[in-house]
N, C-alpha and C positions, 0 to 999 in steps of 0.2 A: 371378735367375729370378723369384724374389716381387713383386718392382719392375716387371718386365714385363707379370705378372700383373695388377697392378693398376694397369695401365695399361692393358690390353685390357679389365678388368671397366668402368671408369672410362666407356671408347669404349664400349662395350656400353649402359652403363646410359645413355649422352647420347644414345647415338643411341635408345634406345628412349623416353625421355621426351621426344625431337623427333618420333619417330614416332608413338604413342597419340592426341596432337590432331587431326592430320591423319585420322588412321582415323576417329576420331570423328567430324570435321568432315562427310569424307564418308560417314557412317553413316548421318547427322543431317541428310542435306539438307531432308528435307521441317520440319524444325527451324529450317533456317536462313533457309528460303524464309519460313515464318513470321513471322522476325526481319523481315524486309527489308518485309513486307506491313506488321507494324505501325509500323513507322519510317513507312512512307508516307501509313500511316494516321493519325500523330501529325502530320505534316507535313499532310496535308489540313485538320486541327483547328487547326492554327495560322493557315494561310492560311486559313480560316477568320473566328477571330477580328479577323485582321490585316483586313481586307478590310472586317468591320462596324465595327472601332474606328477605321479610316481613310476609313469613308465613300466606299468604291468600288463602285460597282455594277456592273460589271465582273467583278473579281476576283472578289466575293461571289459572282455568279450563277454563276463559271467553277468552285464546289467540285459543285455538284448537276446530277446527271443532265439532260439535256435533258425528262424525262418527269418531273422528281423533286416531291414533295409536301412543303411544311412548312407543318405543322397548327400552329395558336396557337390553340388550342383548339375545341370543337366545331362552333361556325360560322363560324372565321375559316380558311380552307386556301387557300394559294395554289398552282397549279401552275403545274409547267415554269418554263423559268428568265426569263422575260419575266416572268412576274409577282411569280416570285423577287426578281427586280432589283429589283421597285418596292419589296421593302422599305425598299431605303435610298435610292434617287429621292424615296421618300416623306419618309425623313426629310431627306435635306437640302434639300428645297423646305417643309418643315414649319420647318426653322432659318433659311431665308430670311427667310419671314413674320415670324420672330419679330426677324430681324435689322431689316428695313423699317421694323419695328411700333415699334421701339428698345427693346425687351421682349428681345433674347435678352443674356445673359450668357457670356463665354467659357466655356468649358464641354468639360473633356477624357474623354472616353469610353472605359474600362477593360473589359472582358469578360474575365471570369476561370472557368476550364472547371477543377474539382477531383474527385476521387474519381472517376475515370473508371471501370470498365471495356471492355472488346473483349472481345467472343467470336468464335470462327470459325465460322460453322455450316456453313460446306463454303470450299471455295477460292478462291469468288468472292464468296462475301456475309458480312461479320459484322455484329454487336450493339452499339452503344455506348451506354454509358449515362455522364453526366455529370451532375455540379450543375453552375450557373450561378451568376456575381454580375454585376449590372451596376453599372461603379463611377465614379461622376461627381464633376467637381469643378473648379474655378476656385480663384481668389484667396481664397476661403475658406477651404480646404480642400476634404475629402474625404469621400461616403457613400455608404451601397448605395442605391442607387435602385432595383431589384429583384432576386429572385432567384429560381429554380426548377432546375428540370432539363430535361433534355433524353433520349429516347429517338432512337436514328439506326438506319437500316440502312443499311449502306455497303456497294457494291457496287465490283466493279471491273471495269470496262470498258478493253478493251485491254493496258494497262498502266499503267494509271493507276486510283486509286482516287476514291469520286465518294460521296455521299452523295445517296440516293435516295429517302429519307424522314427527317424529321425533324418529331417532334413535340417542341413547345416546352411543359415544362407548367409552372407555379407553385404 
């Protein structure tokens, strides 16, 4: 009888530490829903990076809102993502010249985004705040060639998240 017993407590207590997650899971949706927004949000910041360190203008313009702003400081703002794009139009017709010129040097290009945080200020817009490194280098080696932070509001449209503002400061 004791043996039976503690074979029913045994089922009891398994099923009830299978059970506690799942309650919780569904407790905690607006928890979870949170997880799943900053995943996408880290994933926006990588395609991100990925898109400036590969010199796509494309990609690059495809993280920011159609209406979106990125300020480099007080008199330089580009909007919307045509003029977005020319950020890196600019530079690789800038590494042309310097290719033509026989002045550029291979030259591998790192962006490294640290101490982030995200805030959520409602369901559709959060905060990000990042440092920046810019990290260049060839056959010589490797060095920061700049660095600063960055302010974002990221917004999401659809189902997709999209950065809408981004000031770049140093």
């Amino acid at each position: 009888m004791q043996l039976k017993a503690i074979r029913v407590f045994r089922s009891l207590f398994a099923a009830v530490v299978l059970l506690v997650p799942v309650l919780s899971f569904s407790a905690d949706a607006d928890e979870v829903q949170r997880l799943v927004d900053k995943a996408r949000i880290d994933e926006l910041l990588v395609r991100y990076t990925h898109a400036l360190d590969t010199l796509d203008p494309d990609k690059y313009a495809s993280v920011f809102t159609e209406d979106a702003v990125f300020e480099q400081g007080p008199d330089n703002a580009r909007h919307g993502r045509d003029e977005i794009r020319s950020i890196i139009t600019g530079l690789i017709e800038s590494r042309e010249q310097r290719e033509s010129a026989g002045t550029a040097t291979p030259t591998l290009m790192h962006h490294v985004m640290t101490n982030a945080t995200l805030e959520f200020v409602s369901d559709d817009e959060a905060h990000h705040y990042a440092y920046w490194m810019t990290i260049i280098g060839g056959e010589d080696g490797y060095r920061v060639a700049s660095m600063g932070h960055y302010e974002d509001v990221i917004v999401r449209q659809g189902d997709r998240w999209l950065i809408q503002n981004r000031k770049l400061l140093r």
